[in-house]
C-alpha positions as CSV (number, residue, x, y, z in Angstrom):
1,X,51.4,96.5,52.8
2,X,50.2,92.7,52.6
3,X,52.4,89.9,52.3
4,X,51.9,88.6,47.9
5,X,53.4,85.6,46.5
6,X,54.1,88.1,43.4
7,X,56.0,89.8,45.7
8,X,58.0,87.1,46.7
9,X,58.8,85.7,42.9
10,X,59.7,88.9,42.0
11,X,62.4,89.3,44.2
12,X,63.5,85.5,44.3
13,X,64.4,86.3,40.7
14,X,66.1,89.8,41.2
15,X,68.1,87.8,43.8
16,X,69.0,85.9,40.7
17,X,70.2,88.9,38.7
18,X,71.8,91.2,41.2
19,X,73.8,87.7,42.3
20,X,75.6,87.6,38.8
21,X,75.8,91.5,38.4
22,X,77.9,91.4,42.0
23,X,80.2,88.2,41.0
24,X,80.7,90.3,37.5
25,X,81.3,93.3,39.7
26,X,83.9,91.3,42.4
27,X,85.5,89.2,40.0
28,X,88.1,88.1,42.6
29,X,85.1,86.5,45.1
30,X,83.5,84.5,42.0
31,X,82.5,80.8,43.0
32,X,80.8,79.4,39.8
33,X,77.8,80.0,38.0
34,X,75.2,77.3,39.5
35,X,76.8,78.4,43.3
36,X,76.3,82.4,42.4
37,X,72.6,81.2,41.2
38,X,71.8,79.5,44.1
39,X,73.0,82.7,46.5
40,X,70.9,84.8,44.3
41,X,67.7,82.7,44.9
42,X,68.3,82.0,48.6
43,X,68.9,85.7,48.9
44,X,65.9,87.0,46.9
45,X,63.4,84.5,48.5
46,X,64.6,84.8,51.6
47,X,63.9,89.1,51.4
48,X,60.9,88.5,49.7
49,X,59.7,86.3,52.6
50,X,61.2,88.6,55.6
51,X,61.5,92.2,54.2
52,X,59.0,92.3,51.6
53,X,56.8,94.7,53.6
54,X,59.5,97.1,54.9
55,X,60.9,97.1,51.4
56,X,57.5,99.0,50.3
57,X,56.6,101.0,53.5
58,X,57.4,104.4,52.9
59,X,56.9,107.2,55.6
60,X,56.5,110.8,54.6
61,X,58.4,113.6,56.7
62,X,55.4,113.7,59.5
63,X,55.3,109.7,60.0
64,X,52.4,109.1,57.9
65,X,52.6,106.3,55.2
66,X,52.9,107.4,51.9
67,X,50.9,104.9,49.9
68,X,53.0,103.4,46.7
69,X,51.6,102.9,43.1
70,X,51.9,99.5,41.5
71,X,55.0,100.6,39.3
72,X,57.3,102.3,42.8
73,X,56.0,98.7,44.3
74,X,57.8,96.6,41.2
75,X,60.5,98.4,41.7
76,X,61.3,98.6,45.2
77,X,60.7,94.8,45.3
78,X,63.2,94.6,42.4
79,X,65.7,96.7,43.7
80,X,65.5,94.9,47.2
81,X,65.7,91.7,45.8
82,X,68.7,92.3,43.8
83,X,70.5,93.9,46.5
84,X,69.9,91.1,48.8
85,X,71.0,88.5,46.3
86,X,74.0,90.6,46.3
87,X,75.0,90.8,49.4
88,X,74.6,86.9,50.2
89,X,76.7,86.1,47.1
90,X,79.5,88.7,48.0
91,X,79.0,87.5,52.6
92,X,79.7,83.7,50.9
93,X,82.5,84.6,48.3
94,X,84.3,86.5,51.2
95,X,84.0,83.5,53.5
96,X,85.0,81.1,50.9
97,X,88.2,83.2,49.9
98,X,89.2,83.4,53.6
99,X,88.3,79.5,54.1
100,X,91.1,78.8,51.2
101,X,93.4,81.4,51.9
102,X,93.6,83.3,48.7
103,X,94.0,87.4,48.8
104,X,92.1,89.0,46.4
105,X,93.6,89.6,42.9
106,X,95.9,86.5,43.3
């Protein structure tokens, strides 16, 4: 799979969405809404720019590539996206609740 700018805005913007579903989901990590939608976007672009062709390379059981319709490519850029918005939005909320020593829930 080829490198696509579509690719890339796609998941720059599920970045977006799967940084707010994680602070919603962590309440106690929450650092604001412009600092969550920045994570997001970092997170997203920087997956769409790195991952986006191991996010749609799919092997079959033999080792042969199993070539993805458009649809199964919208969504595994979506869901990769959104994942790695996540997870830079939760790595940053953990390091900022560490940095100020606040447990979680308090």
């Amino acid at each position: 799979m080829t490198w696509t700018l579509w690719g890339l805005a796609v998941q720059t913007v599920a970045g977006l969405l799967g940084a707010h579903a994680i602070a919603g989901a962590a309440r106690e990590y929450r650092f604001g809404f412009v600092g969550h939608s920045l994570a997001g976007i970092v997170g997203g672009a920087l997956s769409g720019a790195f991952l986006q062709g191991a996010a749609v390379t799919i092997v079959t059981g033999n080792g042969s590539q199993n070539l993805l319709t458009v649809p199964q490519m919208a969504v595994a850029h979506v869901l990769t996206g959104a994942v790695a918005g996540g997870i830079l939005t939760l790595a940053i909320g953990f390091f900022l609740a560490e940095r100020s020593g606040r447990t979680p829930g308090s």
